[in-house]
Residue, then its C-alpha position, 0 to 999 in steps of 0.5 A: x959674813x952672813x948668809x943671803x936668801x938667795x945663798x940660803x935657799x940654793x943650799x935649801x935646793x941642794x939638801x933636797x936633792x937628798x931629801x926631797x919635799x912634796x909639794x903636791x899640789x900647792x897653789x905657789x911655785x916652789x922657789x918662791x916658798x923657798x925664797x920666802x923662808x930664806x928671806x924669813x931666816x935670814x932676817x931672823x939670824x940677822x935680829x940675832x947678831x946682838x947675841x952671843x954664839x952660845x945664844x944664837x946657836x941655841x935659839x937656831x937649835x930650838x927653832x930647828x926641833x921645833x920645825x922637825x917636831x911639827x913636820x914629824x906630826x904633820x906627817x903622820x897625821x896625813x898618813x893617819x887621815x889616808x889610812x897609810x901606815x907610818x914609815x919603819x924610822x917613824x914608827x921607831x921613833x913613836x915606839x921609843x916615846x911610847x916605852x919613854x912614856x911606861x917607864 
């Protein structure tokens, strides 16, 4: 049975409350961004029912590090352009690819 957008972005809501996301000040309510990337998902899930487990799993991993990749740029860059310094977990992280980088 597959997931609908309204089921998808209630779960989206709940993982917030976790790990909330700042939405400053941008000019759209924030459930109607949610929708429209638990519509865009779920549509993209759905363009994968054709493929096998191993596939889909591995496509929705991909999609999944390429989203956590961009967030973790996009953060320090807006750190960098106020002059605030990165987070301890960030920092740790760009020093565990810094050493990957000497050796």
């Amino acid at each position: 049975m597959p997931v609908k957008p309204d089921q998808l972005a209630a779960l989206m809501r709940e993982v917030e409350q976790e790990d909330p996301i700042d939405f400053a000040d941008l000019p759209f309510a924030e459930d109607d961004l949610r929708e429209l990337v638990a519509t865009h998902l779920c549509e993209m899930a759905a363009a994968m029912e054709n493929f096998s487990t191993e596939d889909r799993l591995m496509t929705l991993l991909a999609v999944s590090a390429k989203l956590v990749l961009e967030n973790l740029v996009l953060h320090v860059q807006l750190l960098r352009r106020h002059g605030l310094p990165v987070g301890d977990n960030v920092d740790a992280l760009l020093n565990r690819l810094r050493k990957g980088e000497a050796e």
